[in-house]
RODO-2510 file (C-alpha; in nm, 4 decimals, decimal comma):
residues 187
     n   res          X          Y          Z
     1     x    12,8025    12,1846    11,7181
     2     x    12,4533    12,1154    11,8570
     3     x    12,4585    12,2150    12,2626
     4     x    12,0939    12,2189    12,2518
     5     x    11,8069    12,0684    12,0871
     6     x    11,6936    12,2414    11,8014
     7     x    11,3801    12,2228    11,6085
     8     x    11,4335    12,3306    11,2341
     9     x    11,7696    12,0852    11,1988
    10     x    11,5518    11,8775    11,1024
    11     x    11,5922    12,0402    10,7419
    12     x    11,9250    12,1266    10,7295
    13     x    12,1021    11,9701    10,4337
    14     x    11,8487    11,7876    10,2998
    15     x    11,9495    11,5749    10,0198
    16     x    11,5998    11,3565     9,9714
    17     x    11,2566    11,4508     9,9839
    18     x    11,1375    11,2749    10,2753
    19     x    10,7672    11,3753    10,4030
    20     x    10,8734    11,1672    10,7411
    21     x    11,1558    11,4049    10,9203
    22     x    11,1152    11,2893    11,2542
    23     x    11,0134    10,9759    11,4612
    24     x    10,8516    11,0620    11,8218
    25     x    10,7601    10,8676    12,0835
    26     x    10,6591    10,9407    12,4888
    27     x    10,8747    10,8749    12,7524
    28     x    10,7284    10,8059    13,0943
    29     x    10,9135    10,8800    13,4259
    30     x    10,8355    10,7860    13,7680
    31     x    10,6860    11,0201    14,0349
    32     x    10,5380    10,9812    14,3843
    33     x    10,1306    10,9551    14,3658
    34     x     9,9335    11,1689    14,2391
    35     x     9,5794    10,9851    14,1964
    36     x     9,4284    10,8756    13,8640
    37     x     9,5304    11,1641    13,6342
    38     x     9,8953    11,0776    13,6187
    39     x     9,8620    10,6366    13,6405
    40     x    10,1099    10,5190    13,3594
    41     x     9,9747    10,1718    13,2480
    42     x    10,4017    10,1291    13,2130
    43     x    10,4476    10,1214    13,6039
    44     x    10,1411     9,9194    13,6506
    45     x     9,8948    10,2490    13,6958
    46     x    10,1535    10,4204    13,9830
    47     x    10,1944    10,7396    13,9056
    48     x    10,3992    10,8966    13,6645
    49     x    10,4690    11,1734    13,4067
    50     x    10,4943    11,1844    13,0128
    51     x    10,7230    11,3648    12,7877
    52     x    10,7090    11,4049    12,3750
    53     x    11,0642    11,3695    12,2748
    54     x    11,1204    11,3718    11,8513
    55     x    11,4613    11,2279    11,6775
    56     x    11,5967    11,3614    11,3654
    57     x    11,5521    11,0086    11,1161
    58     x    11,8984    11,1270    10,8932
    59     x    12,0971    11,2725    11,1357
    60     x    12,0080    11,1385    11,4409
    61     x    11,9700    11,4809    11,6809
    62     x    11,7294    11,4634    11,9833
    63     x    11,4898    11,7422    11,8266
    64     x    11,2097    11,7687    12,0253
    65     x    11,0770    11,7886    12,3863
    66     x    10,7829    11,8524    12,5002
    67     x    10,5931    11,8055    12,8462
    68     x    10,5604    11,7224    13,1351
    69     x    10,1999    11,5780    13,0975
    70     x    10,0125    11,3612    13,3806
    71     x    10,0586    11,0343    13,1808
    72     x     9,6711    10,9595    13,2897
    73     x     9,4840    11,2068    13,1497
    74     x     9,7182    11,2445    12,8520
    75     x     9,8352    10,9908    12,6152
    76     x    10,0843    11,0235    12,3249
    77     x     9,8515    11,0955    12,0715
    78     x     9,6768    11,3334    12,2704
    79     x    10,0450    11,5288    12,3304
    80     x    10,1288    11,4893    11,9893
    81     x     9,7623    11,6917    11,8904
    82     x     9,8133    11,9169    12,1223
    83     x    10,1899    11,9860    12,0682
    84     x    10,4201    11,8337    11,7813
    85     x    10,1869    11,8148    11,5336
    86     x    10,1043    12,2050    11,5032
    87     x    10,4973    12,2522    11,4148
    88     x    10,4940    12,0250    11,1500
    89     x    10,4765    12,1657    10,7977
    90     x    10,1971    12,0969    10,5821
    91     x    10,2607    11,7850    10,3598
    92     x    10,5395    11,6131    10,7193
    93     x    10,4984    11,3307    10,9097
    94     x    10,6706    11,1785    11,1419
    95     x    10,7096    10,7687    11,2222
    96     x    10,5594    10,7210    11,5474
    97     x    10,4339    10,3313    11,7305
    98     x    10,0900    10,2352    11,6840
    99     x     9,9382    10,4661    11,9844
   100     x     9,9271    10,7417    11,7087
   101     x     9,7688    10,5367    11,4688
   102     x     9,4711    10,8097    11,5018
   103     x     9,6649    11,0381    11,2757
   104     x     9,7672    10,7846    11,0045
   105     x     9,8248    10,8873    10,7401
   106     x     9,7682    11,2583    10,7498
   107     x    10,0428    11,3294    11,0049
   108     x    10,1661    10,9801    11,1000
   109     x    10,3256    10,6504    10,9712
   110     x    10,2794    10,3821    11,1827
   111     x    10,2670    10,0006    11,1348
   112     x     9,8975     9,9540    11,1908
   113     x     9,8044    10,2057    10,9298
   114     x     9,6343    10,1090    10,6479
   115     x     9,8431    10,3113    10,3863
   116     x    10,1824    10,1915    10,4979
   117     x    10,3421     9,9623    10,2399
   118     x    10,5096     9,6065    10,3941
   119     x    10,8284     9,6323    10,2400
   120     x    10,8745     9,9791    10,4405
   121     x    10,8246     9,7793    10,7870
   122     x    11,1727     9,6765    10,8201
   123     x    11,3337    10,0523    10,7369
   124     x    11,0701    10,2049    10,9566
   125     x    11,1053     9,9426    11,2591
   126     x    11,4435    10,0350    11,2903
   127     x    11,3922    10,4320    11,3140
   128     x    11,1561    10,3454    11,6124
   129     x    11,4195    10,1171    11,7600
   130     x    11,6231    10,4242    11,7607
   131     x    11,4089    10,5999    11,9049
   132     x    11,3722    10,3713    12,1742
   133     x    11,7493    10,3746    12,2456
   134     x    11,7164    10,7647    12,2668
   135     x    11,4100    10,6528    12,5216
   136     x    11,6998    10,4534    12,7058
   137     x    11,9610    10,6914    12,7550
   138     x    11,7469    10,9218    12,8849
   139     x    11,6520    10,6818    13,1647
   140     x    12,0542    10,5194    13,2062
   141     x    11,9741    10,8591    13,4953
   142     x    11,8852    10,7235    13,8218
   143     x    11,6742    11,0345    13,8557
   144     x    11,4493    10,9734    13,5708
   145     x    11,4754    10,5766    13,6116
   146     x    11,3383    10,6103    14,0310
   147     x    11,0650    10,8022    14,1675
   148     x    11,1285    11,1441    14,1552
   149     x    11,1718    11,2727    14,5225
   150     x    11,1928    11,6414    14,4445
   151     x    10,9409    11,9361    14,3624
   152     x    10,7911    11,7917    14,0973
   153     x    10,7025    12,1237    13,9369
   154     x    11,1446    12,1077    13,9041
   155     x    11,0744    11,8153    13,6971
   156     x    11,0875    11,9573    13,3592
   157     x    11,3484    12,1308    13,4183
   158     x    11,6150    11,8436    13,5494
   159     x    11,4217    11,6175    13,2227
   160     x    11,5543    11,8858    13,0082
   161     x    11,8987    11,9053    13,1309
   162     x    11,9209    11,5674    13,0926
   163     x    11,7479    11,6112    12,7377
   164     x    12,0744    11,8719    12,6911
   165     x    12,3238    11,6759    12,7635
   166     x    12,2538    11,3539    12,6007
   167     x    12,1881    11,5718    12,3109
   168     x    12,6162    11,7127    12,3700
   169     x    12,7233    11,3210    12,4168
   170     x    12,5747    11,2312    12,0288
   171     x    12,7318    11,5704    11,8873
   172     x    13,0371    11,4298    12,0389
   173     x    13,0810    11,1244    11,9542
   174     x    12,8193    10,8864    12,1561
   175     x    12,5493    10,9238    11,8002
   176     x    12,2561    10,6604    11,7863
   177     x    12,2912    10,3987    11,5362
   178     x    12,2444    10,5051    11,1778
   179     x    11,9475    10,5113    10,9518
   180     x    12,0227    10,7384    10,6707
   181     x    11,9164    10,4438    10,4322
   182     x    11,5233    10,5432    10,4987
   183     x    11,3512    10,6740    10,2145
   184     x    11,0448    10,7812    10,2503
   185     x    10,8530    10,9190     9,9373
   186     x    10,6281    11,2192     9,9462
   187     x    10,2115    11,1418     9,9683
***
């Protein structure tokens, strides 16, 4: 049972070859201002902070967290360089939106890029729809959904509680829809 989120299960019982493991994506939550380095163009430039949170495509476990960042001075791609993306192993990438379309296709797949193939759009959409409803839980708490009114150095800490236990609620029996149809060939 998975109480935590874990890294390397992305490669646990690996049946396909897959270069694409993971899809990641940021997640923005609300804080009180803090000026220009934290404006979040998703709450109409008030201030906010950004995390890097990763799903396992397969099997569906909340694999990777990463932040807090100002969302202002650092954008997804930006937290992906400077975090995810040093973890990856050589020849992986992960499915990401378009605001990584920077590292297509060394380390990403994303619809703008020019080597993704059009008859992969429809598999691929739907791992970064569930991403998106990983995005969601994670927000169903008031406390990430409303302007944090604590410390917010104590920020990261209540994100990743809240990263833990949606994490226990898919291990037991609350998973994210299923996409263990995507294939994804090896560059």
């Amino acid at each position: 049972m998975i109480l935590q989120i874990v890294f390397e299960t992305r490669k646990v019982n690996r049946s396909r070859h897959n270069d694409c493991l993971l899809t990641v994506d940021g997640v923005d939550c609300r804080v009180p201002q803090h000026g220009p380095d934290f404006a979040s163009h998703k709450f109409a430039m008030k201030s906010g902070v950004r995390y890097e949170c990763a799903v396992d495509i397969l099997k569906g476990h909340f694999s990777w967290l990463n932040g807090p960042f100002p969302c202002g001075k650092w954008p997804d791609i930006t937290i992906f360089r400077h975090g995810l993306m040093h973890h990856l192993d050589p020849n992986e990438r992960v499915e990401a939106d378009d605001g990584y379309v920077g590292e297509h296709p060394r380390k990403v797949k994303c619809p703008a890029g020019f080597a993704n193939p059009p008859e992969n759009e429809a598999m691929q959409q739907r791992v970064r729809n569930r991403q998106e409803t990983l995005n969601k839980r994670l927000k169903q708490w008031e406390i990430l959904n409303v302007p944090y009114r604590h410390e917010l150095s104590s920020h990261g800490t209540v994100f990743r509680a809240i990263a833990v236990i949606t994490q226990v609620a898919i291990t037991n029996g609350e998973p994210l829809f299923p996409t263990e149809d995507y294939m994804d060939p090896d560059l």
